[in-house]
FISETOR-644509 format. One record per residue (C-alpha): z, y, x. Coordinates in steps of 0.02 Angstrom, whole numbers, padded with zeros to 5 digits, always signed. Each point is the difference from the previous one (the first is absolute). Layout:
<pts>
ZYX
...
</pts>
This chain:
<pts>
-02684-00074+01193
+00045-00146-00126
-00015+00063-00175
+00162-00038-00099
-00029-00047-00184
+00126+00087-00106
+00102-00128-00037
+00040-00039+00190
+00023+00203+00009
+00137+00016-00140
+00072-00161+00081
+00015+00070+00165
+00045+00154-00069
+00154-00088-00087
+00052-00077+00153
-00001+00143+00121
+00059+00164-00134
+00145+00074+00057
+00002+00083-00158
-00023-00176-00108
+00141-00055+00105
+00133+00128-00022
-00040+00001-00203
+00019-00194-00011
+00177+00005+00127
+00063+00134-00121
-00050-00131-00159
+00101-00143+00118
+00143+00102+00010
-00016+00056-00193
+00001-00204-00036
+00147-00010+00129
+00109+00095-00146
+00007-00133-00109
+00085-00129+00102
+00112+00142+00071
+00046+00062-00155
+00042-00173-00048
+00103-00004+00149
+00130+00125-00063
+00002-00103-00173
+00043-00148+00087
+00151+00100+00089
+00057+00071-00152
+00004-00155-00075
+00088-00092+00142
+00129+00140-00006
+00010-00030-00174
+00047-00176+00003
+00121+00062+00128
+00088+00101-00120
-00007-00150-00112
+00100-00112+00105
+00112+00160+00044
+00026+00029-00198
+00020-00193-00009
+00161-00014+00115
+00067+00151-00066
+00005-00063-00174
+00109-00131+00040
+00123+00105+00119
-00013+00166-00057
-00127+00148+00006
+00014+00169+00065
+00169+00083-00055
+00045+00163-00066
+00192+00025+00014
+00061+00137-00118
+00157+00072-00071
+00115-00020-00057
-00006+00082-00148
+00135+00043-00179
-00112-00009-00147
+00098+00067-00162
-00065-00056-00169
-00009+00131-00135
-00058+00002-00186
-00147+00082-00060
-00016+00054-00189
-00189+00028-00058
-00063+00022-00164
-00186-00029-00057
-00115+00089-00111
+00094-00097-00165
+00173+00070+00059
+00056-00171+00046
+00111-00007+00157
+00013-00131+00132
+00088-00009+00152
-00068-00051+00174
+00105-00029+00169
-00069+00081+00162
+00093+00048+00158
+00067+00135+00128
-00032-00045+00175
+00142+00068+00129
-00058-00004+00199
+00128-00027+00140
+00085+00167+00086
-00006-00109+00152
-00112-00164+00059
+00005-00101+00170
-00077-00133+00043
+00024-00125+00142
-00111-00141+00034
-00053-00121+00123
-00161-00092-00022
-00052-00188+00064
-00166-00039+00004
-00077-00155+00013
-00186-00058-00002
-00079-00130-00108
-00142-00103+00020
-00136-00028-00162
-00153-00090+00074
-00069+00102+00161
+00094+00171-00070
+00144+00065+00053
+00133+00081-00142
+00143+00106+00047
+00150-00016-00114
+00177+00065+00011
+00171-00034-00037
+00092+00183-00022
+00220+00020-00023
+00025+00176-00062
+00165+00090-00021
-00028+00154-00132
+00153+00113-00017
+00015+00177-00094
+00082+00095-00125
-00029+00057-00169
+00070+00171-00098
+00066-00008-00169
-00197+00022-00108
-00007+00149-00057
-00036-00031-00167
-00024+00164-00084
-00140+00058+00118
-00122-00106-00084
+00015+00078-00161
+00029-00174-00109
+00170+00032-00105
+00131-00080+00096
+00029-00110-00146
-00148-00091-00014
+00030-00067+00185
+00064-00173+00006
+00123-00001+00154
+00088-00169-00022
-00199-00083+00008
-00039+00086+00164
-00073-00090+00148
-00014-00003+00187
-00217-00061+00045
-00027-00040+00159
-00221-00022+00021
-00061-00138+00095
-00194-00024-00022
+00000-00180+00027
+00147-00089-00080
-00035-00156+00086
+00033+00049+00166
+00209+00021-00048
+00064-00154+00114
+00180+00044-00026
+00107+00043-00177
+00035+00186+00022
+00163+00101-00047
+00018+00178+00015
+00185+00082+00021
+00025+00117-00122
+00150+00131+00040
+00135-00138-00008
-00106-00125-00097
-00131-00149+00062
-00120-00039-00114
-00152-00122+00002
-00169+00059-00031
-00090-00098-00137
-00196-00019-00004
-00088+00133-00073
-00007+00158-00060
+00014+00090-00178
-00127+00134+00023
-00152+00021+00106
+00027+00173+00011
+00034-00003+00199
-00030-00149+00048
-00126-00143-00061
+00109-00139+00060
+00173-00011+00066
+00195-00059-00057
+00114+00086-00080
+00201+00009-00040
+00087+00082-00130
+00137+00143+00073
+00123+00099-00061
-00009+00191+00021
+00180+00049+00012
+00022+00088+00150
-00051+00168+00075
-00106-00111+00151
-00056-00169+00028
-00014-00076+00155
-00107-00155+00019
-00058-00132+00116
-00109-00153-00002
-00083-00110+00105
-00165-00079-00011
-00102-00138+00077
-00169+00011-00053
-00167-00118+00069
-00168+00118-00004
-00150+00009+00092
-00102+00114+00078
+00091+00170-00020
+00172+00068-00078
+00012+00161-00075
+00149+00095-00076
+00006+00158-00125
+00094+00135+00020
+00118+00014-00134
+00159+00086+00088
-00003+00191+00012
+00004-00041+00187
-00063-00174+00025
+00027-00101+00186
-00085-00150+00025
+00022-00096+00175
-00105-00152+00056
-00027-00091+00162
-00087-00172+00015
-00071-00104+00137
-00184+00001-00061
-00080+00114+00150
-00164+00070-00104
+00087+00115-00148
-00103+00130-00092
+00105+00126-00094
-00089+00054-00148
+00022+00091-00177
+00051+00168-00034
+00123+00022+00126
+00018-00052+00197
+00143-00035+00082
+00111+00143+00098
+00019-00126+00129
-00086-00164+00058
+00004-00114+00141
-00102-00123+00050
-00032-00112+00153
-00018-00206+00017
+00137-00043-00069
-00031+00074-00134
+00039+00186-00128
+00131+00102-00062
-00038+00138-00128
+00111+00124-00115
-00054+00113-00138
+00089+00149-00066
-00076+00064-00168
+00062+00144-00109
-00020+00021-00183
-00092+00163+00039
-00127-00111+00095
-00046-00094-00161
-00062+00070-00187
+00126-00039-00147
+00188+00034-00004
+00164-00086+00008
-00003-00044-00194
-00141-00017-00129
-00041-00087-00155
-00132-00146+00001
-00103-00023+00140
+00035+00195+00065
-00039-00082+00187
-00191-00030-00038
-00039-00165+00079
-00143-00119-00057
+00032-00191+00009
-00156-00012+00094
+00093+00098+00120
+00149-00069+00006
-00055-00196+00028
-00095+00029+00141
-00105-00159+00039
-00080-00038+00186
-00161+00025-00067
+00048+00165-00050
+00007+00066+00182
-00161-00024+00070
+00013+00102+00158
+00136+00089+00054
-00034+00192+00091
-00002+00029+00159
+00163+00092+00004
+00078-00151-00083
+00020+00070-00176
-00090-00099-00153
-00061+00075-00175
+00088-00152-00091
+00157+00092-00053
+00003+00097-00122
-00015+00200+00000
+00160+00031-00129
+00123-00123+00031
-00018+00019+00194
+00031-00184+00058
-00007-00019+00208
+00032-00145+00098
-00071-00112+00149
-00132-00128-00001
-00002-00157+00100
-00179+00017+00083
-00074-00153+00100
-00041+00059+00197
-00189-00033-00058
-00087+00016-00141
-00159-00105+00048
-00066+00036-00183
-00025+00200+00044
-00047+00005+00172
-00131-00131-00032
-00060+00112-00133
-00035+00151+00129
-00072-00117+00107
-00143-00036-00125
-00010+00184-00065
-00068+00039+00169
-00133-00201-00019
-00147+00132-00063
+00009+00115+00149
+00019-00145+00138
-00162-00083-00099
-00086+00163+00045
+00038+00020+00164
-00040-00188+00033
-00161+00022-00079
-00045+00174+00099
+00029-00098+00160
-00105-00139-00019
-00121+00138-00073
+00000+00095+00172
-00022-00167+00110
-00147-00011-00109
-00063+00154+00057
+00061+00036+00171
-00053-00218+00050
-00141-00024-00127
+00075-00133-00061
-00042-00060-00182
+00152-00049-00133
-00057-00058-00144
+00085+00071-00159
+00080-00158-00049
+00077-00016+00168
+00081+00165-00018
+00064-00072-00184
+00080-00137+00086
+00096+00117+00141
+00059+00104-00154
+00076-00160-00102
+00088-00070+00171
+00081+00190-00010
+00056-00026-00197
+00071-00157+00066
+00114+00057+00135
+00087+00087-00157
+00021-00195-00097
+00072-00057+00139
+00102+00145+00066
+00078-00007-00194
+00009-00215-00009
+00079+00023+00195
+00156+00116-00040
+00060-00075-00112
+00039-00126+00116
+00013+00105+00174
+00075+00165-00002
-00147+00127-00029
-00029+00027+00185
-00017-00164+00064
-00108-00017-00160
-00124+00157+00051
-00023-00065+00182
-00043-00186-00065
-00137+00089-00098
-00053+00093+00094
-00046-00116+00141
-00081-00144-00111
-00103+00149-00095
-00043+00080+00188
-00041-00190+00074
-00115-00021-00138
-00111+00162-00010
+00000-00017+00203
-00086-00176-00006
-00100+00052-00145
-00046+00160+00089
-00045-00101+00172
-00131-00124-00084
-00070+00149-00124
-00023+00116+00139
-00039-00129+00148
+00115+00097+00147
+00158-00005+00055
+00038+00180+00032
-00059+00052-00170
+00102-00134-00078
+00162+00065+00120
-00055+00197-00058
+00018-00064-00188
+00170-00087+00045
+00072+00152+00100
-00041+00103-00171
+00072-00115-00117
+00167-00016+00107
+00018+00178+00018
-00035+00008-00198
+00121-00116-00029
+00139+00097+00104
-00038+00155-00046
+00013-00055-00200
+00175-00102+00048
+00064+00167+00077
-00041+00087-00163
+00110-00122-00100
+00144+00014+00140
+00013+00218-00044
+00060+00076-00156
-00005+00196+00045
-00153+00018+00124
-00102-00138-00085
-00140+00129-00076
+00014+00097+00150
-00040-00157+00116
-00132-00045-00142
-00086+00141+00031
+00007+00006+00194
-00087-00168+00016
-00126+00021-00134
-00036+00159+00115
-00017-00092+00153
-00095-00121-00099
-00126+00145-00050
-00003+00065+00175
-00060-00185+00093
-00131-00019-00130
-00062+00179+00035
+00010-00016+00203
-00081-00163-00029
-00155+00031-00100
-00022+00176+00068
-00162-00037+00083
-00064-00090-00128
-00171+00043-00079
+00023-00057-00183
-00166+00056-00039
-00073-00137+00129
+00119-00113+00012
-00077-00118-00115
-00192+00011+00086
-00067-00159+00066
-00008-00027+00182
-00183-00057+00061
</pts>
């Protein structure tokens, strides 16, 4: 027999390890993380810039809206004295809440165009009617002569005073006054208009109507001891989110209807209070598209906040290509794998040799099918984008697979896998409830091929030159 010096030995021992070759395909795939995890960067900052051009637009026609109030704020005096005995006097003010709120509203949205992304913006005309008691002023325990009654005001909050399209007077009992910009106490609300009132009657009945431009979502607070707020819109894709949902909803292709009944016993501060007794931060309050990231899957979002109880609707687009292209490469790691543990099999069940560097190549054409499924739908809608993908990628490893592995059938056995891959992985994206339990089931059936596949396999041997 031809002696073997031991350099030809460790080189043919290189070449034909099984064992060499499963610790340098785990290595490939370890080096496949980087330009996966750069992958979801590259998302992230694509959605990003998407957001940009969404803040952009929204800037210039009016962010998300909170609608609240209104609202009587009462001025009163407050006497302190310091550690010298010197006295000074400071103004702060009792807030009184509506004994009744409704709130009718029908929104028109409209989409806008910055660069390749889409923006939806809104134009909303809301008619706000209620009624207030006579404040009780001697429940707050503030002498009733330090109140100032002649300075009080009506607030109405509006988070983004830029949207107002329309001057906006409120009817008073018998009176119309005009709202003026601004508000003289930050107490409630962080932005807004006010008007002064006069509080000479046992009730006051109001009324108001507002057109406001926003974007993205509208939300309301409930202010009234029973608060009613009614909305219906053309835009098809609502999600109603915040602290409360609607009692009733409907929605079709033409569009959604929603009302919302809220009590004061549904929320956490009273009728009256001093300062800001309703706890709201101004984070809160101005809530920002960035600020929603996802939205649940019931269709209810963290971004409100927890005391002051805001709920509303959000405009969503029909598809998000940002998030479902971001599943799509969550799962780029295990489709590397399984690409890699079939052409590792065809190596063993066809003796076929793949060099390492081949296998490096089949794993970047996968990372690809990611760039382009991401540059594509943003074009395409996100299905048309997966199935352009998908083909080039699957053309690509097929030819690349027929002149590696010199046979047709082998190259067609690699093709079949990477279609069904590629299906399977779309289907995933397609389910919300069953997608771990369908994960599972194919990674099963996976498991079991491999098994039936190599069970007659002698690992032990299988690496033994033939003579």
């Amino acid at each position: 027999m031809e002696k073997l010096s031991l350099l030809e030995r460790l080189s043919r021992w290189v070449r034909r390890s099984v064992t060499l070759k499963l610790v340098i395909i785990g290595f490939l795939v370890l080096v496949l993380l980087v330009p996966a995890g750069l992958l979801q960067g590259l998302i992230t900052e694509r959605e990003y810039t998407r957001d940009a051009a969404t803040r952009e637009v929204s800037d210039k026609w009016g962010g998300p809206q909170t609608v609240g109030g209104p609202v009587i704020s009462v001025p009163f005096r407050v006497v302190q004295k310091n550690e010298r005995g010197q006295t000074s006097t400071t103004t702060q003010y009792a807030h009184f809440l509506p004994e009744d709120l409704k709130v009718t509203g029908t929104v028109t949205p409209e989409k806008r165009y910055r660069g390749i992304y889409v923006v939806v913006l809104y134009n909303v005309r809301l008619e706000i009617s209620g009624s207030f008691r006579q404040p009780n002023l001697r429940a707050l325990n503030v002498p009733p002569a330090d109140f100032m009654l002649d300075d009080a005001l009506l607030s109405l909050g509006i988070s983004d005073m830029k949207g107002i399209k329309e001057n906006i007077r409120v009817q008073w009992n018998d009176s119309t006054l005009a709202f003026n910009p601004g508000i003289a106490t930050a107490d409630v609300f962080p932005s807004g208009i006010s008007v002064p009132v006069n509080l000479d009657a046992p009730t006051f009945r109001f009324s108001c109507q507002v057109s406001l431009n926003g974007s993205t979502s509208l939300h309301f607070l409930p202010l009234g001891k029973e608060t009613a707020v009614s909305l219906q819109s053309a835009w098809a894709d609502p999600s109603f989110e915040g602290s409360f949902l609607p009692e009733q909803r409907n929605i079709d292709a033409k569009g959604f209807s929603a009302r919302w009944k809220v009590l004061q016993l549904n929320r956490n501060y009273p009728q009256q209070g001093i300062g800001n007794f309703i706890g709201y931060s101004n984070t809160a309050y101005n809530v920002t598209p960035a600020a929603v990231t996802e939205v649940d899957m019931d269709g209810s979002s963290s971004a409100s906040p927890d005391n002051a109880a805001t709920f509303g609707v959000r405009l969503l687009l029909p598809v998000d290509e940002y998030q479902k292209t971001m599943r799509s490469a969550k799962y780029s790691v295990m489709f590397i794998i399984i690409t890699f543990v079939t052409f590792f099999f065809v190596e063993i069940l066809n003796r076929k040799r793949i060099h390492p560097i081949q296998y490096l190549l089949v794993g970047f054409s996968i990372c690809l099918f990611y760039v382009l499924l991401l540059s594509i739908s943003e074009h395409l809608s996100f299905g048309y984008a997966y199935l352009i993908g998908c083909v080039t990628i699957l053309l690509l490893v097929t030819l690349y697979a027929r002149a590696v592995l010199k046979s047709n059938a082998l190259a067609g056995l690699v093709a079949g896998v990477l279609a069904v891959l590629y299906g399977f992985f779309y289907s995933l994206l397609q389910l919300q409830d069953y997608a771990l339990l369908m994960g599972s089931v194919g990674l099963l059936l996976v498991l079991a091929v491999v098994m039936y596949l190599t069970r007659n396999i002698d690992w032990y041997n299988v690496q033994r030159e033939e003579t």
